[in-house]
N, C-alpha and C positions, 0 to 999 in steps of 0.2 A: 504494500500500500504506500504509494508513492507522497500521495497527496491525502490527507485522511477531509480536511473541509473542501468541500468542491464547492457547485452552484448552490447547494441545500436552503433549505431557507433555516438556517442556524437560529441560534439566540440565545445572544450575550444576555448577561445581566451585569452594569460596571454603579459598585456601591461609595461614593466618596464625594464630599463637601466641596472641592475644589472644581471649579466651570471647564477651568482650564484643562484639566486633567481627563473630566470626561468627554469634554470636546474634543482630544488630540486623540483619544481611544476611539472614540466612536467614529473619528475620521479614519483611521490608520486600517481599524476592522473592516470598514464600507471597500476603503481601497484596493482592501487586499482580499476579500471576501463580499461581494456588492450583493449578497443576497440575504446576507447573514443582518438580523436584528437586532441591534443594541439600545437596553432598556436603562437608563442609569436612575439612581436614587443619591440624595445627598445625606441621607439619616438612615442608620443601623439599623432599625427596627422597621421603617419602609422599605430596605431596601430587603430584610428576610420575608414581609409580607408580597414582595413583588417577586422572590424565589419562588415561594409558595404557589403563588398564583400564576406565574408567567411558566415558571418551570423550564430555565434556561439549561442547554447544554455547558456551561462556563458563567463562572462565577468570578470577578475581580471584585477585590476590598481595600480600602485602605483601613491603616491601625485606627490612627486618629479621625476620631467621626462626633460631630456635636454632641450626640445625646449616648449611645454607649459604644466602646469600642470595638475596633476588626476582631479582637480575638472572641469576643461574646458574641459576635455574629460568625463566626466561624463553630465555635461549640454547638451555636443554637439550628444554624441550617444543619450538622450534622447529625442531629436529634431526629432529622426526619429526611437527610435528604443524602448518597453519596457522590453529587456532580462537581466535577472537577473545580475546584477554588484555589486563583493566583492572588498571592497578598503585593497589592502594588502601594512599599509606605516612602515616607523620611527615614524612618528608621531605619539605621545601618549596624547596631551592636547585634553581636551573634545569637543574644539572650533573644531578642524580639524576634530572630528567624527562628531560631530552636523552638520557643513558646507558638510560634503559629503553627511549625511544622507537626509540632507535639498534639496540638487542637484540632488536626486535620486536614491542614493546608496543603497542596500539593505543591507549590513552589513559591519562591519569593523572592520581588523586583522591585529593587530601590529604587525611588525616582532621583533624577529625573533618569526615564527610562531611554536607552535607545531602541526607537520605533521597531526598525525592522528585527531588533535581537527579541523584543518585544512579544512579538508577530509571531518568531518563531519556537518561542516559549509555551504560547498557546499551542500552536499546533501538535508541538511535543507533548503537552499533558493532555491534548485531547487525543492522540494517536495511541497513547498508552490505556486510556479509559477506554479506546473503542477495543484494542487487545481484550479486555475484561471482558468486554460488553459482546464482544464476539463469542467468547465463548462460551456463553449462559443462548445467546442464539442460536448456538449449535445443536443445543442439546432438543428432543422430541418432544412434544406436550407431556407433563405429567395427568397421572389421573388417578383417583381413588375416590371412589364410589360413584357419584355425582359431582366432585371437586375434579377441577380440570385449571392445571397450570398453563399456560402458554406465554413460555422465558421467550420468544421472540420477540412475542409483542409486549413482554411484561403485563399479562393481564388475568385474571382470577375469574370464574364461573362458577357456577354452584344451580344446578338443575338447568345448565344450558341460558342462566340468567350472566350478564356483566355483574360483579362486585367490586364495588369500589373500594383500594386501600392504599394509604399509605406507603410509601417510599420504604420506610421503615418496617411497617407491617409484611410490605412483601420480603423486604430482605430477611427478615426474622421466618415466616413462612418458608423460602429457599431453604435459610440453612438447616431448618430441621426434616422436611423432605427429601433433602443430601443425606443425611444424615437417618433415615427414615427406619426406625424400629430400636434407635440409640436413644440413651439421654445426651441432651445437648448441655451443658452446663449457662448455668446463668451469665458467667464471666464471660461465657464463650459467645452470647448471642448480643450480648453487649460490645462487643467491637465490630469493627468496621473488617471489609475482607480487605481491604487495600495495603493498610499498616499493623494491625491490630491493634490499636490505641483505642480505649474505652471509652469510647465518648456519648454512650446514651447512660441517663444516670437510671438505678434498680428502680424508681418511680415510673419515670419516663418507660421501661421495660414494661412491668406490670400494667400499667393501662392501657399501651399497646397490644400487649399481648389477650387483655381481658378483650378489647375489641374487637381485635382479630377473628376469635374465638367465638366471641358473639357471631360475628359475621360466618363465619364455617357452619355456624348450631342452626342456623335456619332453614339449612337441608337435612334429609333424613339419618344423614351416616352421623349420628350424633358421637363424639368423644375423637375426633381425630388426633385431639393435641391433649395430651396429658400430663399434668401439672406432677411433677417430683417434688412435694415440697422440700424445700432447703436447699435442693442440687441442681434443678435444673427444670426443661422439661422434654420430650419426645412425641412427636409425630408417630403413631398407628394407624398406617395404611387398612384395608378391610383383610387384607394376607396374614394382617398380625393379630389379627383380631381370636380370641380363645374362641373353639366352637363350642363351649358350652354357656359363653356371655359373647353373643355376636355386635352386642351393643353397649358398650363401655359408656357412661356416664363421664361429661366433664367432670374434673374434680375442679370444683371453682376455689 
């Protein structure tokens, strides 16, 4: 894969107080990519709500941002989302790349940046994310019972219905269908596959997971995911299922 961004209609999301900054980004991206959409925000918290909602392939931040900073918006998109995030700050001490790196950042660019090393920074973290992302596309529908995974399109069905979930919730769902008749450990479903840095906190965990669940319970194969209390939890396909209890009970 030579070129990973072609004509596509991409989209940026670039989060930082400075006009300048997202003006020269939004220029450089249009130039070198005239298809791709760039969304900027100037505040932390708008610019996770415009993650959320726009759902970019690429994420830029700076550290310093009016109301909370790059790193708590880095923690916080990665609570629900794994898209590529370049931290573009001032800050030059090693401590403030390590702390972002550490939070989930995939790379980081001092300003003032040069354009085209810029340019091609993005395209490197996003060529490395389509690697990933290629290979969860590879693999065939999953399916148990009336639950039907489809990792191409990243999308969830339950009696031939769309479900909708989370970024998070599906990632959480993957690793225990990988993993499917094991327990998954709690530490374990808490990190990310990129780094393994823990970055959804055991709250954040639980409520996603109580959702999720919810969401599975509404079709017939009731008890897919079962709750280990203290270790963890495991995925029970209907293969794993005892024949003489074909219908396991969530443990809530």
């Amino acid at each position: 894969m030579a070129i990973f961004i072609s004509q596509e209609a991409y989209k940026f999301g670039v989060i930082d107080p400075d006009p300048q900054t997202l003006n020269s980004v939004s220029i450089g991206v249009n130039m070198r990519w005239p298809a791709c959409s760039v969304f900027t925000m100037g505040q932390g918290t708008k610019g996770i709500e415009m993650v959320e909602t726009v759902l970019p392939q690429l994420v830029i931040t700076e550290i310093d941002l009016p109301d909370i900073d790059g790193y708590e918006v880095i923690r916080r998109i990665r609570l629900f989302s794994d898209v590529p995030i370049i931290v573009l700050s001032t800050h030059q001490d090693e401590m403030a790349v390590v702390k972002a790196l550490e939070l989930g950042a995939d790379d980081y660019v001092v300003k003032p940046p040069n354009t085209l090393a810029l340019l091609s920074r993005i395209q490197a973290v996003m060529r490395r994310y389509a690697g990933y992302s290629a290979r969860h596309e590879d693999l065939p529908p999953f399916t148990a019972g009336s639950l039907v995974i489809d990792f191409a399109a990243r999308q969830l069905f339950v009696d031939g219905e769309y479900v909708h979930v989370t970024p998070l919730e599906y990632r959480i769902l993957c690793r225990l269908v990988r993993n499917e008749g094991r327990v998954v450990a709690i530490d374990a479903l808490r990190r990310r596959f990129s780094d393994g840095e823990n970055v959804t906190s055991p709250e954040t965990l639980r409520k996603s997971m109580c959702t999720l669940r919810q969401k599975l319970g509404e079709c017939p194969d009731n008890g897919l995911i079962i709750n280990e209390r203290g270790i963890g939890y495991r995925f029970v396909g209907p293969n794993h299922l005892s024949p003489q209890n074909d219908e396991i009970p969530l443990i809530r």
